[in-house]
C-alpha positions in Angstrom: 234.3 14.8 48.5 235.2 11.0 47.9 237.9 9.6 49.3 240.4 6.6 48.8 241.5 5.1 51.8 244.7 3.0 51.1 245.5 0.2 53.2 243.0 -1.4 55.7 245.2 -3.0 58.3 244.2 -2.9 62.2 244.3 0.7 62.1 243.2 1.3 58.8 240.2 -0.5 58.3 238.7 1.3 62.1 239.6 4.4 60.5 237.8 3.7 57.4 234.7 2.5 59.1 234.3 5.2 60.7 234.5 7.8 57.5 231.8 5.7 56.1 229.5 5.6 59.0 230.1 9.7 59.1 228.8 9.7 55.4 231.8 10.1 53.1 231.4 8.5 49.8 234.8 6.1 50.1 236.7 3.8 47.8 239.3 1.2 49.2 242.3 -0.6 48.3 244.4 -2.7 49.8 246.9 -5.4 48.9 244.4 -8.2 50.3 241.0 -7.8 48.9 239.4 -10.0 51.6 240.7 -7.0 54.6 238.4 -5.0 52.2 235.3 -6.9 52.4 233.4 -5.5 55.5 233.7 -2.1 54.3 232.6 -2.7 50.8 229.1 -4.4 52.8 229.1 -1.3 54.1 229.1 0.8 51.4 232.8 1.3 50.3 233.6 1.1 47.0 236.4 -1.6 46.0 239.3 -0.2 43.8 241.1 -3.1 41.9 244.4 -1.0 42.1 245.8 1.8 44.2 245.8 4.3 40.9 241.9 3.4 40.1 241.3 4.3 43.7 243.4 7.8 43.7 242.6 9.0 40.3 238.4 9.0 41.2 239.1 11.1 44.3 240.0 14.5 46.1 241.2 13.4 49.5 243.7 10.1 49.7 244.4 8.4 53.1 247.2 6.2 53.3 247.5 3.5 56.0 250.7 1.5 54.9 253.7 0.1 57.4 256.6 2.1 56.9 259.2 4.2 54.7 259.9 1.5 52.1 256.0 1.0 51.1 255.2 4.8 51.2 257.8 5.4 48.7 257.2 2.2 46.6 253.3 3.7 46.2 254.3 6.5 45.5 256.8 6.2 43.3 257.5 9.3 40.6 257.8 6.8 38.4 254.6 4.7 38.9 250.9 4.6 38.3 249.8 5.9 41.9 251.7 9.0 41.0 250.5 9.3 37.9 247.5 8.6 38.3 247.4 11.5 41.4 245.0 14.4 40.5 246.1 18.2 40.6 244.9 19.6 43.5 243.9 16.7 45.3 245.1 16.3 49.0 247.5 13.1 50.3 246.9 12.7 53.9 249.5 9.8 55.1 248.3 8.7 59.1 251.0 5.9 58.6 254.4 7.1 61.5 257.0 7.5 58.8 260.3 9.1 59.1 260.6 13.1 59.3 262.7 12.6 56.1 260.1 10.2 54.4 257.1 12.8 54.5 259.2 15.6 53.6 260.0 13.5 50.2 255.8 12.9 49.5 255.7 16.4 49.7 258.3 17.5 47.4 257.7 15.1 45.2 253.8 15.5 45.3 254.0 19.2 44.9 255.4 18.7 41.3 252.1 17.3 41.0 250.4 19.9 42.1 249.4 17.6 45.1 248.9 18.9 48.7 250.6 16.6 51.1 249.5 16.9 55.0 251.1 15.0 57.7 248.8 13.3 59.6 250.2 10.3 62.0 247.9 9.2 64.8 248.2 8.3 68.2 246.0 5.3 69.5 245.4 2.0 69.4 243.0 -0.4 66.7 239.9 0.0 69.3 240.4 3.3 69.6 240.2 3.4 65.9 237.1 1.9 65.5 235.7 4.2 68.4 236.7 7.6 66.8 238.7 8.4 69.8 242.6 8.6 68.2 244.6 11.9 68.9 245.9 13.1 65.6 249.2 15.4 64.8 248.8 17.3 61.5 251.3 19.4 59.7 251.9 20.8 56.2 249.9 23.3 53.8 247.8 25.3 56.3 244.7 25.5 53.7 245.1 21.6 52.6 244.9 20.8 56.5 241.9 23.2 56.9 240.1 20.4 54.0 241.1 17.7 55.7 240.1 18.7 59.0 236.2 17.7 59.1 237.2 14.1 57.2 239.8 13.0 60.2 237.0 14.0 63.2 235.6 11.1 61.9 238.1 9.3 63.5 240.0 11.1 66.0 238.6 13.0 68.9 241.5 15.7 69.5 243.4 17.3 66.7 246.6 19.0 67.3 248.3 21.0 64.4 252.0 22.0 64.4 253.6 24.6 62.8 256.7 24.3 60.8 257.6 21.8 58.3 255.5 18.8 56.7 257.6 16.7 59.4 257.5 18.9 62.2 253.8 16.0 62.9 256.0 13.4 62.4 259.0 14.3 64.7 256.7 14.4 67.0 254.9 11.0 66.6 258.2 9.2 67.3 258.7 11.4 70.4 255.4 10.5 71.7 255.9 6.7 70.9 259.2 6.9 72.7 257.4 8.4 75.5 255.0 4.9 75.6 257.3 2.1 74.9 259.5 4.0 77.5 257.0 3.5 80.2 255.7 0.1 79.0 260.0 -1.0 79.4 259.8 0.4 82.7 256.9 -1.2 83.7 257.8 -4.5 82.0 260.7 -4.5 84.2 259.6 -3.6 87.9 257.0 -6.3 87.1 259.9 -8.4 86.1 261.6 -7.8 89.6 258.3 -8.2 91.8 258.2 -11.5 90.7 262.0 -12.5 90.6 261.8 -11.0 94.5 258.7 -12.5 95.5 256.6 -9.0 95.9 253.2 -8.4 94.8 252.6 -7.5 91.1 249.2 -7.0 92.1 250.1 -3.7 94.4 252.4 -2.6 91.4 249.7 -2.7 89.4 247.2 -0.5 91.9 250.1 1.5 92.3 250.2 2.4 88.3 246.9 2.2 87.9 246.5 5.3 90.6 249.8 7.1 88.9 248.6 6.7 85.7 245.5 9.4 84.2 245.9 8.6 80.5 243.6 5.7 80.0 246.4 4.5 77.6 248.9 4.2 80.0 246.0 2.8 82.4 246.1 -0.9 79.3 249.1 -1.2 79.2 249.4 -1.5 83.2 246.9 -4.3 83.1 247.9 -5.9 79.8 251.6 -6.3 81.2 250.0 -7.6 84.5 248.2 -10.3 82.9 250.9 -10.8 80.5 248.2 -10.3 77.4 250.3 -10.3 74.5 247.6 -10.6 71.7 248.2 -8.2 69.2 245.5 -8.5 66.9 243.6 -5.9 68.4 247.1 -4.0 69.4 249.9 -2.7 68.2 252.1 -5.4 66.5 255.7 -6.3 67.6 256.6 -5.9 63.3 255.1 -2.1 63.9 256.7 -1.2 67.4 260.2 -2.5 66.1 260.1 -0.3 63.0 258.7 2.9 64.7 261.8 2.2 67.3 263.7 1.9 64.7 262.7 5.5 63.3 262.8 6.9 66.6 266.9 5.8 66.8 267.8 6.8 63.5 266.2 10.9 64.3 267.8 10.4 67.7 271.3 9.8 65.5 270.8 12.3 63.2 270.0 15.0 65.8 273.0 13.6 67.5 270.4 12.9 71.2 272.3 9.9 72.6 268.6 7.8 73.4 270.2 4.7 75.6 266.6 3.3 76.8 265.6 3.0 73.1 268.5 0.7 71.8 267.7 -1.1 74.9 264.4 -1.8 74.1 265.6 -2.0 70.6 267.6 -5.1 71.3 264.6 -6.5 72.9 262.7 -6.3 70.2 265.0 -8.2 67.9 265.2 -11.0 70.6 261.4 -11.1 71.0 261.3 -11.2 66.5 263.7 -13.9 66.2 261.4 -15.8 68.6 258.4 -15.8 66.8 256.7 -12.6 68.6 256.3 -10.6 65.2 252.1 -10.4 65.2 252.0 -10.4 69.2 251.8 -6.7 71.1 254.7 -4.7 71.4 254.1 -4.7 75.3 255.8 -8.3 74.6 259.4 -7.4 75.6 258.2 -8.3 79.0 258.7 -12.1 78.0 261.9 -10.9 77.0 262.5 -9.5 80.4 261.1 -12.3 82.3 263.6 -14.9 80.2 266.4 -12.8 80.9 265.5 -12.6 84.3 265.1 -16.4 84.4 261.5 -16.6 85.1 259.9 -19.6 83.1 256.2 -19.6 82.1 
């Protein structure tokens, strides 16, 4: 089955590279051509618009940032919609609000379009290694089609029952669950210093409480202070999946303290200039509230 692969950001363009290097006949898009380049030397197939690329193919992946550009693709109105073929299947791997996925799938099922669920869990190596974790809900048939196409790039699939959200609701309780930890982290390292003790026994004490090799990074990258994000998950990113994780919390009335806190960081660290760096930044954010310079 050919696929088009929409968007080929950090997390994107691993998970594309590796559908091509497992054989699937793929054609990309994405709003700069030159992200598409290495995958086109690889054997990708360039679409000079978003409704040439869905209208050749089966299976669509979508790799956007948020809400907002999911429903400006896909747009009733538009040419991506349009241009959408009966039967096909819309996997979205992009962490999108509960209420944004079950809109694709009403509004895709008027197309006779099978919308799955698909957000991942991992980081742009990880990506690029085949070893992302991957929640999938929606049509139980459409996610049986889709299944061989995302072992390309995730190592562990987990399917949920319920509705087309039920894989998103739990996306932004799992990246709750991170941020959470990397806060906590941010800030004992925060006091170590401020008191004098040893950051370097905090971080062989979390690097000995910690199994998931995840949690294991983010240790070390907060105790070198490594803030590059162009390999990790950008500050832009972190701020609008906290964002999403508030507004369910609201909604479902689950009063979520930590996350406005970190929330608030966040903004500080944006208005600063932090937008591309990792979302593990709020420790500089700490650290200057803390008055720690350097």
């Amino acid at each position: 089955m050919r696929i088009a692969f929409l968007g080929l950001g950090n997390m994107g363009s691993g998970m594309a590279s590796r559908l091509l290097a497992a054989g699937h006949p793929l054609v990309v898009w994405n709003r700069t051509t030159a992200k598409a380049e290495p995958l086109v030397r690889t054997g990708a197939e360039l679409a000079k618009a978003p409704e040439a690329a869905v209208a050749e193919c089966e299976i669509v992946v979508t790799s956007l940032m948020d809400d907002a550009s999911m429903r400006n693709m896909f747009d009733v109105s538009g040419a991506v919609f349009a241009a959408l073929r009966p039967g096909a299947i819309h996997l979205c791997v992009t962490t999108i609000s509960p209420h944004c996925a079950e809109w694709l799938e009403s509004t895709q099922k008027e197309r006779g379009v099978f919308y799955v669920s698909g957000p991942v869990l991992g980081r742009p190596d990880a990506a690029k290694a085949g070893k992302l974790v991957q929640f999938l809900s929606g049509d139980w048939d459409a996610i049986e089609r889709v299944e061989p196409i995302c072992r390309a790039f995730a190592e562990r699939l987990i399917r949920i029952p319920g509705p087309v959200s039920a894989a998103n609701k739990q996306k932004l309780c799992v990246n709750f669950f991170l941020i959470a930890f990397i806060e906590a982290m941010s800030e004992v390292y925060t006091l170590a210093d401020k008191l004098g003790a040893s950051r370097q026994i905090m971080a062989q004490i979390f690097d000995q409480t910690f199994a998931h090799p995840g949690l294991k990074q983010y240790a070390a990258r907060l105790f070198e202070r490594n803030t590059d994000g162009r390999e990790g998950f950008a500050m832009t990113a972190g701020a609008k999946d906290v964002g999403l994780i508030l507004d369910a919390a609201h909604e479902a009335r689950c009063p979520l303290e930590l996350a406005e806190i970190i929330q608030a960081k966040m903004r500080e660290a944006l208005e600063q200039g932090m937008a591309n760096m990792d979302w593990s930044a709020i420790q500089e954010i700490s650290r200057q509230r803390a008055g720690l310079s350097g």
